[in-house]
C-alpha positions as CSV (number, residue, x, y, z in Angstrom):
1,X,0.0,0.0,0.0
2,X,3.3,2.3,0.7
3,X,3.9,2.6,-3.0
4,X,0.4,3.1,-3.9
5,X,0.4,5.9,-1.6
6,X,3.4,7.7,-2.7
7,X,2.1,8.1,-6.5
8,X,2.8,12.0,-7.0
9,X,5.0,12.6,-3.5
10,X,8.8,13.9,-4.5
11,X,10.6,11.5,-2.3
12,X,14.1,12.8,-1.2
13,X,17.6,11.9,-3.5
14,X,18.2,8.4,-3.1
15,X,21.6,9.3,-1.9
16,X,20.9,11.3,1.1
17,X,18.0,8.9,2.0
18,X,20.9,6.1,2.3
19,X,22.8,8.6,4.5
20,X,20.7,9.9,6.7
21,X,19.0,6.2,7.2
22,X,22.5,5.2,8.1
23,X,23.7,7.6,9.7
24,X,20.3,7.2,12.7
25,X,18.7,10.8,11.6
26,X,16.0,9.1,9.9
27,X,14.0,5.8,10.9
28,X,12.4,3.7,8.0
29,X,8.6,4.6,9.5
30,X,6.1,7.4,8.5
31,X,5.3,10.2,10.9
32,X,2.2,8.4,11.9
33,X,3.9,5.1,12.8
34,X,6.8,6.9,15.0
35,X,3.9,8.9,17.0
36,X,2.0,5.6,17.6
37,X,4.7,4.0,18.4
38,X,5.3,6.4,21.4
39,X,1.7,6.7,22.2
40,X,2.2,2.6,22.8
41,X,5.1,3.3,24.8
42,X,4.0,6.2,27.0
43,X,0.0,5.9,27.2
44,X,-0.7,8.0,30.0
45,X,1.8,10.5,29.7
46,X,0.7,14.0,28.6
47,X,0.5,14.3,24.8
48,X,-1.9,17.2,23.4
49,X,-2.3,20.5,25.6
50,X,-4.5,22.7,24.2
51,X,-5.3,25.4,27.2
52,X,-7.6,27.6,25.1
53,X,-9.5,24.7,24.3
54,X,-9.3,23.0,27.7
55,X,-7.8,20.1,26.9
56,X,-5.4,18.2,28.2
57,X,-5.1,14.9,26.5
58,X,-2.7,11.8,27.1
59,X,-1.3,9.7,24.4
60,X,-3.9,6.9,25.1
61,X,-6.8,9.8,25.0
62,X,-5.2,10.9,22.1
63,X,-5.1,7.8,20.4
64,X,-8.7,6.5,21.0
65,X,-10.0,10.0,19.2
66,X,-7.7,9.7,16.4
67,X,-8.8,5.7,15.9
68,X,-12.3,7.8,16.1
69,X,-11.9,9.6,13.4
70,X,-9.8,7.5,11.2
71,X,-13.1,5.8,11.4
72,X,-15.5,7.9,10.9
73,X,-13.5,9.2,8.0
74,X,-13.9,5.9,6.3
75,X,-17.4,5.6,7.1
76,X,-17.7,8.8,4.9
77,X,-16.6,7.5,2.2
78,X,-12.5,8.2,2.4
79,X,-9.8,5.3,0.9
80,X,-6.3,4.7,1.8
81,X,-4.4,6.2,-0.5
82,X,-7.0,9.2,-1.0
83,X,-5.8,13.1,-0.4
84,X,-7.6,15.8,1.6
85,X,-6.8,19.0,2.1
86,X,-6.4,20.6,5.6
87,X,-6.4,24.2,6.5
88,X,-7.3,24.3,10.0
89,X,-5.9,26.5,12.8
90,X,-3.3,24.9,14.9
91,X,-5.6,23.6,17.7
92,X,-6.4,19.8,19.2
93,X,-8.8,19.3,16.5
94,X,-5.9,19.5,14.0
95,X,-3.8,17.2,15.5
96,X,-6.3,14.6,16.1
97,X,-7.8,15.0,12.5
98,X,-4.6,14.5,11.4
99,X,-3.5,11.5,13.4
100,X,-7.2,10.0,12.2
101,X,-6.0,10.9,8.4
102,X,-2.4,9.2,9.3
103,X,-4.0,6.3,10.8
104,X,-6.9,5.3,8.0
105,X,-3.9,6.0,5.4
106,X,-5.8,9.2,3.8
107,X,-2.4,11.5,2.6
108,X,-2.6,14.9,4.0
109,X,-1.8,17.8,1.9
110,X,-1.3,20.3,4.3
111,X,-2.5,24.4,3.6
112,X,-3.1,27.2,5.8
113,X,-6.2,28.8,6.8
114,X,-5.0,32.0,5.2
115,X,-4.8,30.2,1.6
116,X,-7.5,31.5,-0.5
117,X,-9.1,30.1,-3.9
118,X,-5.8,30.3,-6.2
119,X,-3.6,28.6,-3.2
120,X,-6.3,25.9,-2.8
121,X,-7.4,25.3,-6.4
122,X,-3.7,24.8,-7.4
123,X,-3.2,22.1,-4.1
124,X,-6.6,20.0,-5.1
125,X,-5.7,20.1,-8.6
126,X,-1.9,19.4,-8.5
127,X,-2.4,16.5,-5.6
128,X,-5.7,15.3,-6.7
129,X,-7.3,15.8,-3.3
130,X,-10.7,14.2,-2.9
131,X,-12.1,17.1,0.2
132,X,-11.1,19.9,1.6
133,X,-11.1,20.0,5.2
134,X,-11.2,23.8,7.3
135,X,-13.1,25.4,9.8
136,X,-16.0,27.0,9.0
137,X,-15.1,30.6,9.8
138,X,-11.3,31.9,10.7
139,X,-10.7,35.1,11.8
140,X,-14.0,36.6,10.0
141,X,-13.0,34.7,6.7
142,X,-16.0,32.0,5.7
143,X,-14.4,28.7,4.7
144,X,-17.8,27.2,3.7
145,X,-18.3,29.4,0.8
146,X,-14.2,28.8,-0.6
147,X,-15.0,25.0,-0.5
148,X,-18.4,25.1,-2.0
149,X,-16.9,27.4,-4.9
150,X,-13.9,24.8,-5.4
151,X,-15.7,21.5,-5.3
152,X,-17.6,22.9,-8.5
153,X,-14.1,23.7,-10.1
154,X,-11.9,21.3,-9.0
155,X,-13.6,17.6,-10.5
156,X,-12.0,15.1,-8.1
């Protein structure tokens, strides 16, 4: 599923991969695999603090709602191996929608909430992302109306 996945990523040179995987910089394991793996390790320590939100989450807590929403993202209708785009605010609910997308094998493509229409249009269609992912208002700017305007230009 690993190649399948990486269709359309620019990997590294195959040189410095060797290097740094030699030299102990870089492990052989996606992002999402390392931060399981330590959420395994450490379940009850601290993992996600988000004060303005209130929460205070431990790396088993954090786990169970990312397993959460990896499946209810595949309930709606995501693959492994399928794109979304992300432009959230750095809060919990990024993180955990993120570990959910890492753990049901949906690719990230990451953009910032202060990425308009050209930004987001040139992300869907370059990557072939299949949703776009935001809150619904940031700062005074409406999200719902950008992604309603780009799924009718963007086909996938």
């Amino acid at each position: 599923m690993l190649a399948e996945m990486e269709s359309g990523i620019t990997r590294w040179p195959a040189e410095l991969e060797k290097e740094y995987l030699a030299a102990g910089y870089w492990e052989n394991r996606s992002l999402g695999e390392q931060i399981f793996a330590v959420a395994d390790k450490f379940p009850q320590r601290s993992a996600l603090v988000d004060p303005d939100h209130g929460i205070d989450l431990t790396f088993a807590q954090l786990t169970q709602r990312a397993d959460a929403t990896a499946a209810r993202l595949l309930q709606l209708g995501f693959q492994p191996g399928n794109r979304a785009i992300i432009a959230l605010p750095n809060t919990a609910s990024f993180i955990v929608l993120l570990l959910g997308m890492l753990r049901a094998g949906i690719l990230p493509v990451l953009a910032l909430p202060n990425h308009r229409h050209f930004e987001l249009k040139t992300l869907a269609l370059s990557s072939g992302a299949r949703a776009y992912i935001s809150a619904d208002v940031v700062r005074g700017f409406d999200h719902r109306e950008l992604g309603e305007n780009l799924t009718q230009e963007v086909p996938n």
